[in-house]
N, C-alpha and C positions, 0 to 999 in steps of 0.2 A: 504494500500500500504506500501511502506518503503522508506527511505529515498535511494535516488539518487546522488552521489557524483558531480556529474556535473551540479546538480544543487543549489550547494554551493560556493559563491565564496566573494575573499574580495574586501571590497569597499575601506579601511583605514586601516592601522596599524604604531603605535607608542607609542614608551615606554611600551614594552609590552602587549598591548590592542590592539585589532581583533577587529573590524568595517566589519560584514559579512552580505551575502543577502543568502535568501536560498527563490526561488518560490515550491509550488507542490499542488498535487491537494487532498491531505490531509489536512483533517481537524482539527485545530490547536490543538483541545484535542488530536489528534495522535500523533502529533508532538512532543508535550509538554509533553508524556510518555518516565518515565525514559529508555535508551535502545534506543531510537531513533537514536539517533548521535553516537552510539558506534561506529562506523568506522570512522569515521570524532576524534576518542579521540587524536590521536597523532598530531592533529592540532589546534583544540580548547582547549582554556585556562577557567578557573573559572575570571569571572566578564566579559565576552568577549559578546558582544550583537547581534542578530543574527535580522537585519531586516529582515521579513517576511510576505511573500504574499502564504497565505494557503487557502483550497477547491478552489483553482482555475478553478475548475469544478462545482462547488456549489454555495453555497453563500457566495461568496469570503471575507477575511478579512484579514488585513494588519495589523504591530504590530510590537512588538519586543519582542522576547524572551532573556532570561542572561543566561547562562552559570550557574548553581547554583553548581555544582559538578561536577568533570573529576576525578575520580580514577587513568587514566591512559588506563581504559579497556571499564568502565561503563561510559557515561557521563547524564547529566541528565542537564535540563533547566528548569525555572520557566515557569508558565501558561501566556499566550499572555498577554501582555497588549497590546489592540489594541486600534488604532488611530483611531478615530470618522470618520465614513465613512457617514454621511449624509449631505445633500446639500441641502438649499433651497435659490430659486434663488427669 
């Protein structure tokens, strides 16, 4: 698939830092490919964190991805680091 603008939104911003949420039903290796966020470049900054909820069709994982690069044109993000999704009750 590709990235969805409406499906980017902030949660936080101060002193320069973008606190963002982005849901989709791509899977976070997708996501996490340089070129992803190219449309989203004139709003995301370098060090900026994008919570994320990806294969929301799948087998869903949550995470955060950083901002690792913004050209201005190209932006590019680090690979998920995700948040421990198991439960034992």
């Amino acid at each position: 698939m590709a990235y969805v603008s409406k499906n980017l939104s902030v949660l936080a911003y101060s002193n320069g830092f973008t606190l963002w949420h982005y849901t989709t039903p791509d899977a976070a290796t997708a996501v996490d490919t340089s070129g992803y966020f190219n449309t989203a470049a004139d709003m995301v900054r370098v060090g900026d964190m994008i919570l994320a909820n990806t294969d929301t069709a799948g087998s869903y994982a949550t995470g955060v991805f950083v901002v690792a690069g913004n050209s201005g044109t190209v932006v590019d993000v680090a690979n998920l680091t995700q948040f421990n999704s198991s439960n034992t009750d």
